[in-house]
Structures are given as C-alpha cells and as structure tokens.
C-alpha positions in Angstrom: -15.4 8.3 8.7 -11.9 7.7 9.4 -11.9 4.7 6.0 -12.9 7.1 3.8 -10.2 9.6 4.5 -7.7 6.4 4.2 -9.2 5.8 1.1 -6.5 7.2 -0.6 -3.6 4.6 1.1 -3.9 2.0 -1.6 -4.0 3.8 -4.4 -0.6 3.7 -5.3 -1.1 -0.5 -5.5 -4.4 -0.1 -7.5 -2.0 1.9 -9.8 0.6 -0.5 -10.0 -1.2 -3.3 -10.3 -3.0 -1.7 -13.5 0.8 -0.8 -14.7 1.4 -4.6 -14.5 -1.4 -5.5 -16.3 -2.6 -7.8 -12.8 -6.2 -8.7 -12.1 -7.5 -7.2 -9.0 -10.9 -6.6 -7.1 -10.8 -3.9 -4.6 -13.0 -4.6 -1.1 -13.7 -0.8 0.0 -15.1 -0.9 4.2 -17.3 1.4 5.3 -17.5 1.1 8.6 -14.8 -0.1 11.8 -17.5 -2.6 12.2 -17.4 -3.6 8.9 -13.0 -4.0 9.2 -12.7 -5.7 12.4 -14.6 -8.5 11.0 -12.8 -9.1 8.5 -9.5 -7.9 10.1 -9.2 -10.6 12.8 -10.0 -13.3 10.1 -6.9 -12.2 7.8 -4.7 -14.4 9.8 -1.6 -12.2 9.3 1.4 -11.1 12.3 0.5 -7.0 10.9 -3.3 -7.2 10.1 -4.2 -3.2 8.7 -4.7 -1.6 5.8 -4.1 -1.6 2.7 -3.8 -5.7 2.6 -3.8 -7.8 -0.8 -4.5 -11.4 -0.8 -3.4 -14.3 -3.3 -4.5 -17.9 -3.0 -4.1 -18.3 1.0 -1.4 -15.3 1.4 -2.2 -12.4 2.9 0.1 -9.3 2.9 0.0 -6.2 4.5 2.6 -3.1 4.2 2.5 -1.1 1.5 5.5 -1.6 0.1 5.8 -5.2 1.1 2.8 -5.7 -1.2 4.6 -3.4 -4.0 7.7 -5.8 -4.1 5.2 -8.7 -4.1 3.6 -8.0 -7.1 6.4 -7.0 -8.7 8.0 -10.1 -8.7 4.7 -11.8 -9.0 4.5 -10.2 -12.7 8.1 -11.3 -13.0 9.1 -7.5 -13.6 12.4 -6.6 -11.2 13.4 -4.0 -14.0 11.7 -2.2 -12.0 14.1 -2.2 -9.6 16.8 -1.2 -11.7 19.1 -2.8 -14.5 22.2 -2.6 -12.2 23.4 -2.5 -8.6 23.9 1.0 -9.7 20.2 2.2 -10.4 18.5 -0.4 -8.1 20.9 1.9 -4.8 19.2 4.7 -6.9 15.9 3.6 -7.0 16.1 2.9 -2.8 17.5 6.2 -2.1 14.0 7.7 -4.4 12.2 5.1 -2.6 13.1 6.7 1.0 12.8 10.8 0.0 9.1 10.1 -1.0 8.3 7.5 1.5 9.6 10.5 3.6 7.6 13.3 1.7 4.6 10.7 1.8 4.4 10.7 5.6 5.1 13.8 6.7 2.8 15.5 4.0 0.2 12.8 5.6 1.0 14.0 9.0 0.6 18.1 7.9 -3.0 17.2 6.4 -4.0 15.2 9.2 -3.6 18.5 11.5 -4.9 20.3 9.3 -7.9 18.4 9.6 -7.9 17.7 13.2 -7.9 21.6 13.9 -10.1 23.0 11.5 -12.9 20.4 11.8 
C-alpha cells in the first residue's frame, strides 16, 4: 500500500514538533479510499501529504509546515542567531532536501524493480 511506504514523510514534523514541546495527534490512512475523503474536504490550493491543521488552517508542504511551527512555538533561533548562520542554515537546508529526494528516488527503483 502505497500510505504505508509514505509513512515515513512526516516523520521529520512528528520529530520536531516533539522537540518543540507541541501537542499533536497523528491521523495515519490506510487506504486511497480512506485519503480522498478526507483530501477533497481539506480545503487547501496543494491538498497531499504530510498536512497539519490548527484551528481552521490547513497546511501542506513539508517544510512550509516546519517554518509554521516554528514560529508558532515562537522559536526562530532555529533559524540562526545572525544573517550569517540563518544563509548557513538555508544552504544545509538545500544539500539534504537534495540528499532527501534523490535517496527517495534510488529506493523507489529499487522497489519498483525488485518487487
């Protein structure tokens, strides 16, 4: 099931929302059936997963949601201290954002041609 093998995509947000100190509850689908439901009622212009909503706000985008609750726990050290180490922090950002996706895209085909 092709959720279960995405399970994985929001587990960098669980982790940083646990690093925050935020309260979250996790929804986990098991089926397409089960995510186009609820995907068409998210009301959002980018409806997929992983999506985190607060109050009547929904967001989607991974890192969209990151920056979110990092300001939302009023914690932009985490950006950096300076102009200095926040350029820093965006260039780390991109070379594992870049590691991320094509390490995603080599497992994928591995999957697809050894299943």
């Amino acid at each position: 099931d092709v959720y279960k093998r995405q399970q994985g995509l929001g587990e960098p947000l669980v982790k940083l929302l646990e690093y925050l100190g935020l309260k979250y509850e996790l929804k986990a689908y098991t089926s397409r059936e089960e995510w186009a439901a609820d995907k068409a009622a998210l009301n959002t212009p980018f409806p997929n997963l992983p999506y985190l909503k607060v109050g009547d706000k929904t967001l989607t985008e991974s890192e969209a949601i990151a920056y979110f609750l990092v300001f939302h726990a009023n914690r932009t050290d985490l950006f950096g201290a300076n102009n200095d180490e926040r350029v820093q922090a965006t260039a780390v950002r991109g070379v594992v954002t870049d590691l991320t996706r094509d390490l995603s895209a080599f497992l994928w085909d591995c999957l697809l041609y050894t299943s």
